[in-house]
N, C-alpha and C positions, 0 to 999 in steps of 0.2 A: 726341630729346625734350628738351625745355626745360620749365623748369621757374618758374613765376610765385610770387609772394606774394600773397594774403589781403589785404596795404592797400593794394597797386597801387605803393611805393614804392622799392621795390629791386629792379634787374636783372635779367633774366631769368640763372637757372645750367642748368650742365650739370650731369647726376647726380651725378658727382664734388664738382661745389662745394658742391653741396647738402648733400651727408654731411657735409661738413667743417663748413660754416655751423650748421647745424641750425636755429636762429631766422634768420630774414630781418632783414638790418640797419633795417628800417624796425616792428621786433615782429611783423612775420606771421609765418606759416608757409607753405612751401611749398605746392605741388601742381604734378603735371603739366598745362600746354598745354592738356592733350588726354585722353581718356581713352580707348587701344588697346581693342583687342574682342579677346574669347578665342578660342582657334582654334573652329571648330565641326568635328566635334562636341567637346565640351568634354576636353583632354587626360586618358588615363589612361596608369599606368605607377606606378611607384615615385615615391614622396613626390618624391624629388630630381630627379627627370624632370620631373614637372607641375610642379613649384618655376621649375625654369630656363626652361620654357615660359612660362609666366604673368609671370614679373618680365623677361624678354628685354626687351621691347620700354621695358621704362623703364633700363636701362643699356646698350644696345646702342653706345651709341655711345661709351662708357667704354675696351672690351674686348673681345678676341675672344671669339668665345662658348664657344668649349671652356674656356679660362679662367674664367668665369662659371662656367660648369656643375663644374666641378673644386671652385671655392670651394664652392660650394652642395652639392655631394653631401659636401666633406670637415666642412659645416656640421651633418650631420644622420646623420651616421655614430657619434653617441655618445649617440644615444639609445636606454631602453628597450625601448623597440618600435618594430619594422622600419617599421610604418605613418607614427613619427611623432605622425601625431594620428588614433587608429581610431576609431573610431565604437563605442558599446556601448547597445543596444537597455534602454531603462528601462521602456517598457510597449507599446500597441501602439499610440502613436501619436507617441512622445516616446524622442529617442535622445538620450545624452551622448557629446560629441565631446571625448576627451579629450585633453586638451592640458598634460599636464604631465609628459611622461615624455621631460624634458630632464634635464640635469645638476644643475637646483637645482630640479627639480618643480613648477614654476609655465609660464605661457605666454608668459612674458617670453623665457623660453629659443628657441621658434623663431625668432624674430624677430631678438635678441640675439647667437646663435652666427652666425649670417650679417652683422649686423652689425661685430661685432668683427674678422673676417677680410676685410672690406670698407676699414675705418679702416686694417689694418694694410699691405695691398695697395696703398691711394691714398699711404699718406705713405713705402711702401720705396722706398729708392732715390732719396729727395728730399731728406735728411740732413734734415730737420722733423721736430721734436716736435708732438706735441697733447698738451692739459690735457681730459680729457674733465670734465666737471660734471654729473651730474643732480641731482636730486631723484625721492626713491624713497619711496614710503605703505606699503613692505615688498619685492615683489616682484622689480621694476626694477632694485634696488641690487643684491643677489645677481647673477641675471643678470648681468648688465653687467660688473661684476668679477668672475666668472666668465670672460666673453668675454675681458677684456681683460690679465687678468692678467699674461700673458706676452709680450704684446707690448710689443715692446724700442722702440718710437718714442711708447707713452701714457705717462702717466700719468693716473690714476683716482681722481674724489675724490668722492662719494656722500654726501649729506646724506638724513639722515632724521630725520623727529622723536620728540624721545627720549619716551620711553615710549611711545609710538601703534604701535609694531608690536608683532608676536609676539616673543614670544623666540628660538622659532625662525630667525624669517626675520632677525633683529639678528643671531643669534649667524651665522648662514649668509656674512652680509658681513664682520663686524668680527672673525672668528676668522682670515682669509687673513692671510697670513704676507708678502706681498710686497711688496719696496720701491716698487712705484709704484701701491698701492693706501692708498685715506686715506678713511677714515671721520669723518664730524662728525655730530654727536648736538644737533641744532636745536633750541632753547627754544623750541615753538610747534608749528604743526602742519604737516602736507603743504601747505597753500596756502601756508605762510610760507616755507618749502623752495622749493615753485615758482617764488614771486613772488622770492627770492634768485637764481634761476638765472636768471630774467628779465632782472633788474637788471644782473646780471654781463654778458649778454649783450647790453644795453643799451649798457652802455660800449666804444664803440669802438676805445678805444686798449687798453684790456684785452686784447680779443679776439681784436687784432695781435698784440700784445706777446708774450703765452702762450700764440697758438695753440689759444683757446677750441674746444672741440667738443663737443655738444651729444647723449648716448644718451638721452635723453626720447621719448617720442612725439611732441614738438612736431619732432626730428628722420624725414623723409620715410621713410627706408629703414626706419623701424619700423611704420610705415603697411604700406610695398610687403611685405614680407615674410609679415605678419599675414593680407594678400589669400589667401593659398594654401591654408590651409586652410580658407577658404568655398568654392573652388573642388570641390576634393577632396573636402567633405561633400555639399556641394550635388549634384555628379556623381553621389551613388549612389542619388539616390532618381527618381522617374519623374516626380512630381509637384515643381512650385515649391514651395522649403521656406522655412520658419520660422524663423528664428534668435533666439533669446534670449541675450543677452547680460550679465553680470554689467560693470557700468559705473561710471565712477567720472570717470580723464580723458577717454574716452570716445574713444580711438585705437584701442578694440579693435573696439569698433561699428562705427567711423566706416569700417575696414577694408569691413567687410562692404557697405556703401553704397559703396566703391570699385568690389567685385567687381560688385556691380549693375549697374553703370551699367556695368562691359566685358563683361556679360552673362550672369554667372552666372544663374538661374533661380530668383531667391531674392524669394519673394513678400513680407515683412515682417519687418523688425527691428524686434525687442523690447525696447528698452532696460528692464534690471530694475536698481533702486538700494534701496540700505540707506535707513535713518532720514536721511543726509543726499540731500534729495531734489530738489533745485535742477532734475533734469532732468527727471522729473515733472511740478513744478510748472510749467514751462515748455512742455513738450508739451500739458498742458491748459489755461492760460491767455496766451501767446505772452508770458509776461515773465520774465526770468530773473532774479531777485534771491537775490542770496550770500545768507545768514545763518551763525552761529553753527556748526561744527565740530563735531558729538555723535562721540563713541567709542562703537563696535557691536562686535559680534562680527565682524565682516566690515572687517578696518580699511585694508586698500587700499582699500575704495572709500568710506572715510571723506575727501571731497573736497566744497568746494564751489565751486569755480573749474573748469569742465572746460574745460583750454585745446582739447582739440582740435574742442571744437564750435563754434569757431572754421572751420574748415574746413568745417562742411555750414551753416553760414551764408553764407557764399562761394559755396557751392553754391545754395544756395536763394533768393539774392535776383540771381541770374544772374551772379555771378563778377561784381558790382558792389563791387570794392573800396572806394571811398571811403564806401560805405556801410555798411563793414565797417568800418572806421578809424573811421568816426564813434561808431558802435554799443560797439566796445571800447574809445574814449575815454572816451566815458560809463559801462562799464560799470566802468573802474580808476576813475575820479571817484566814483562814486553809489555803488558796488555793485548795480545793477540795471539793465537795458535794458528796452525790451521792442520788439515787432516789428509792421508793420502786418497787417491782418488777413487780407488778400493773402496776407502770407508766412508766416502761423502756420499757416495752410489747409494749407500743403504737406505740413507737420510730419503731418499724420491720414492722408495717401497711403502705404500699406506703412510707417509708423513707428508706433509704440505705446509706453507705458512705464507702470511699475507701481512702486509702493514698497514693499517689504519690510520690517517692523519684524523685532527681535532675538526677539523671542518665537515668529514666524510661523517665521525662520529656524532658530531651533532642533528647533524641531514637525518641518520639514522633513527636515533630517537623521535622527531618527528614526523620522519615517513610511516616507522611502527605506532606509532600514535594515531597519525589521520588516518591510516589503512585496517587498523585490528583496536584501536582504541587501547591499547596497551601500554604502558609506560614503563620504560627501562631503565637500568642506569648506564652510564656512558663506558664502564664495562663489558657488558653485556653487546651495549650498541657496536663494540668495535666487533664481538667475534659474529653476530649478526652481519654488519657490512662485508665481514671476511666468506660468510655462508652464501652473501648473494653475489658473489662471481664467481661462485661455482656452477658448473652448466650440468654437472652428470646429477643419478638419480637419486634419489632420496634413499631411507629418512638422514637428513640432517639434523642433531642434537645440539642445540648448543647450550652453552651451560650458563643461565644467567647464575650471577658471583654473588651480585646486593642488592637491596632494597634498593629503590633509586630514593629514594628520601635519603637516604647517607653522601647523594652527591644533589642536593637542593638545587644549588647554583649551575650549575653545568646543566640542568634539568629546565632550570628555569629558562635561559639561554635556548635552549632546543625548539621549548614547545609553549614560552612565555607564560607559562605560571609554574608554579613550584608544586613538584608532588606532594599528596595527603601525606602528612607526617603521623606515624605512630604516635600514640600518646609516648612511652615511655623516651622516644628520642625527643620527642616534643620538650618534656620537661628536664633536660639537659640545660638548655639555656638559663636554667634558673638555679642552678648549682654551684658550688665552688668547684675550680680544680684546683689539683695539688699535683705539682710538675715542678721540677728544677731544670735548669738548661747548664748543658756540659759541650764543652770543644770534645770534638774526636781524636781523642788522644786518651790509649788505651791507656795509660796510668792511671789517668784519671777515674775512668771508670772503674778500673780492678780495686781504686784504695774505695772506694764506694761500696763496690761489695764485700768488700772484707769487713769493713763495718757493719755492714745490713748482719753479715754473719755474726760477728760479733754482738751485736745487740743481740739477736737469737737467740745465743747463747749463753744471756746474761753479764755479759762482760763489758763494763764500762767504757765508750767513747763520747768522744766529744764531735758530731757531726749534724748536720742538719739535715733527716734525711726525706721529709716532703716541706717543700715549700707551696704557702696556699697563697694564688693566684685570682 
């Protein structure tokens, strides 16, 4: 399996390279060649079973496959529940696939725990460092230093923008205690964060230098990972299912449109969004214009840049790169694109989308409450409101994303007390953090990593690089 870019300008890589790269030197993102079909009939077995079935064919050529499947079962052995991500019946036509009973309660973690042990597999034994970089709107940052925290070849530096997330989910990143873990507290929002990681990745001598690598969704193997469990849900029902999806960068959807196309049995994805609504508006009028950043109760999917719909554009206009190159030059120029009427037509084939204000998302919450005794977080609540105006037949999946303990206040708000907190988020509050706060201004950031590398490397500076809080 080889693996192409989104503008047609960068080399074709091997899975391997592609983890490492994450953004394509020419600003795409990846994708496979090709898209493998699942075995029929569709794998069943233990999570880590159909895991290693389903992603095989896109790193086979990496690994032996008992080593594959080693990583992958030692990826998913510290979760909650044996399942993984179990399915729980919400009425009788509408199930929640839960996805957050990873290490830090969100859905970053399936994806992420196989990630991290992936990065540390390709660079042992090569004496290389990597600087990993993301940008994280709450979730992602956890995760990720989580994953990565103890591997002895990263280093991990996670920008988030200051105030825009939970407390929770801040204190869940900036409380870790270890030396190759770095927190920076962005003046601006998640697009400013993004569009910083962008930029970093833009520069090529950077990227050499320190060994840039990329745990975003704009990285592939967070794509491949996510595939699994549409597989897995999709499998238990008779009937072609539903998916609703709570959306933001829009790597979790875009998954689900992966599984389709190797033949999951998945009749329409639902894209559901908060007040920032850029991918609504765009599924009903084929034009995608940024606007303005609102703060919700739901503030991972406080986004109006989704890089990865980047990728079903690729898809949609026939893996016509330079028409894709064109379309996102215009769209970093203008902030707006829009599509011919040809290609917007495709967007109404099995895709849908719906917008949730903060009002409807709270109602949510405590309608699923007093009717099923269930508690959600306001994630979940928005792709939930998005499921119940839907009038055709079931099943409906939606995907809850987090714990609703990670959004307390928006929780408490809904349904006037605060969800049972885990212990281990419980005892955040009593930790230090270690966070420095930085303008969005890529210099700044890049002289920062160049240091993080530098120290790596043993090489004397003068920088301060956690500040404790």
């Amino acid at each position: 399996m080889r693996y192409i870019s989104t503008r047609g300008q960068a080399p074709a890589l091997g899975f391997g390279e592609v983890l490492l790269e994450g953004l394509a030197t020419d600003g795409g993102l990846y994708l496979p060649e090709r898209w493998p079909s699942l075995p029929s009939p569709l794998p069943h077995g233990e999570y880590h079973e159909v895991a290693t079935e389903v992603m095989w064919p896109f790193v086979e050529s990496e690994m032996p496959r008992d080593e594959f499947a080693a990583l992958v079962k030692d990826a998913y052995c510290h979760f909650d529940d044996p399942a993984v991500a179990p399915l729980r019946r919400l009425d009788d036509k509408t199930w929640l696939c839960e996805l957050f009973h990873g290490p830090t309660f969100a859905f970053k973690d399936i994806a992420l725990q196989l990630v991290g042990r992936l990065f540390d597999r390709q660079l042992a034994g090569t004496g290389r460092r990597a600087v990993i970089v993301g940008a994280t709107s709450g979730d992602t940052g956890s995760a990720a230093i989580e994953a990565c925290r103890q591997c002895d070849a990263l280093d991990i530096v996670m920008l988030h923008p200051a105030g825009r997330v939970s407390e929770t989910q801040r204190r869940q990143m900036t409380t870790v205690d270890s030396p190759n873990v770095h927190n920076i507290a962005i003046d601006g929002t998640f697009d400013d964060c993004q569009r910083l990681v962008k930029d970093l990745f833009a520069d090529e001598s950077l990227r050499r230098e320190v060994g840039l690598a990329a745990v975003n969704s704009i990285n592939w193997a967070r794509i491949m990972a996510q595939i699994v469990y549409y597989v897995t849900a999709s499998s238990a029902f008779e009937d072609p299912t539903t998916f609703v999806v709570p959306t933001g960068n829009f790597g979790n959807v875009f998954a689900g449109h992966a599984a389709r196309r190797m033949g999951a049995p998945i009749k329409n994805l639902i894209v559901a969004s908060n007040e920032n609504d850029i991918l609504p508006r765009f599924f009903s009028s084929g034009s995608m214009e940024s606007t303005a950043v609102i703060a919700t109760h739901s503030p991972s999917m406080d986004i109006q840049v989704s890089s990865n719909f980047e990728r079903l554009m690729f898809e949609s206009v026939g893996r016509d790169a330079s028409l894709v190159a064109d379309l996102m030059a215009t769209f970093a120029e203008t902030g707006t694109f829009s599509v011919p009427d040809d290609v917007h037509r495709q967007f109404g084939d099995g895709w849908a989308a719906e917008r949730v204000d903060d009002e409807e998302t709270l109602g949510t919450i405590a309608a699923v409450e007093a009717e099923h005794g269930i508690v959600i977080d306001p994630h979940t609540a928005v792709a939930v409101a998005a499921s119940r105006r839907r009038s055709g037949p079931g099943p409906y999946v939606v995907l809850a994303t987090a714990h609703p303990a990670k959004f307390s206040d928006a929780v408490k708000s809904a349904i006037g007390v605060a969800p049972q907190m885990p212990p281990t988020l419980a005892r955040l509050a009593e930790m230090d953090e270690h966070v420095r706060n930085a303008p969005a201004d890529v210099d700044v950031i890049a002289t920062f990593v160049r240091d993080i590398a530098d120290r790596a490397a043993g090489r004397s500076v003068d920088a301060d690089y956690r500040e404790r809080s």
